[in-house]
N, C-alpha and C positions, 0 to 999 in steps of 0.2 A: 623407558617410561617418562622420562625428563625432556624428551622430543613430543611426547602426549600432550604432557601439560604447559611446553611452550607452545605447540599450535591452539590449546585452547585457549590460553593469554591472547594471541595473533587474532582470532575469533572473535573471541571478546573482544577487544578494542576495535574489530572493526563493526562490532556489531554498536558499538558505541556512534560512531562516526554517521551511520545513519537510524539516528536514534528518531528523524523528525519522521514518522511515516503513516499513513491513512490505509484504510482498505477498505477497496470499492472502483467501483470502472466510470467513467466523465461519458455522458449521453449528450449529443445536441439535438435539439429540435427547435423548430419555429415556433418565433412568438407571433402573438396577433394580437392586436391591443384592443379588440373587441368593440370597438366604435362601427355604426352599422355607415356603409356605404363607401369604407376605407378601399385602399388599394392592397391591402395584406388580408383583405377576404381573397383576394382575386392570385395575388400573385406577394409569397412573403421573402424578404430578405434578411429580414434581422435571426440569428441563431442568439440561441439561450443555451448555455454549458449548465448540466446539473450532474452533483458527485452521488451514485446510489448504491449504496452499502447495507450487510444487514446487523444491527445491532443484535446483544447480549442473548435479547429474545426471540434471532433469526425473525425480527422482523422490518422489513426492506423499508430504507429511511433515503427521503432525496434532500439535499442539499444543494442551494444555487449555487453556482459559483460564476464571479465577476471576470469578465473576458482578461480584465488586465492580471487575473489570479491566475488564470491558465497555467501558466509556466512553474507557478508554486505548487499546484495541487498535481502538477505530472510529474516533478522532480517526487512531490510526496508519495505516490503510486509505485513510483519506481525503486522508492526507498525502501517501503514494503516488501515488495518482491525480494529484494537482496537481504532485508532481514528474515525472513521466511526460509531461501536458502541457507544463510549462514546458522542460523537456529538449527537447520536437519545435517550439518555440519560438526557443529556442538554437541547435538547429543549423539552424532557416531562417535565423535571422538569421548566424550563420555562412558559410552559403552565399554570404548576399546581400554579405556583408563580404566575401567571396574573390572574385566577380564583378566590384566595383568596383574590388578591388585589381587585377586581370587587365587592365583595359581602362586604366588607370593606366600600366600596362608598355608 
């Protein structure tokens, strides 16, 4: 049981380590800056990164995100993920920690 509860210490602290995390997937599309006779009627080059997630009340929220943020808001996506797994982690080994306590009693 004392191998249980050091891997959910292990858990825990890694579930600390990526504590900074977002949830939601980065969309680009072209921007058009809407000036009539422009060149990005015709033909657009500028991408727009926006982060779209669905908030408390499953309802789908977009947020811009600054090209130089890129690199922040992907590391964030991916910290998510790994706390999502380490969470379904925790609560196996919770599990297995309350079954051993049961048969204990």
């Amino acid at each position: 049981m004392q191998e249980l509860i050091a891997k959910r210490r292990r858990l825990l602290n890694e579930l600390m380590k990526c504590s900074n995390f977002v949830r939601g997937s980065i969309n680009s599309v072209c921007a058009k800056c809407n000036r009539s006779h422009c060149i990005c009627e015709v033909q657009t080059s500028k991408r727009v990164y926006r982060l779209t997630y669905k908030n408390s009340e499953q309802k789908t929220r977009i947020v811009y995100i600054p090209e130089a943020k890129m690199p922040k808001i992907r590391k964030m996506i991916a910290n998510y993920s790994k706390a999502r797994k380490i969470t379904e982690q925790i609560i196996e080994t919770n599990i297995q920690i309350f079954k051993k306590e049961n048969r204990k009693s």
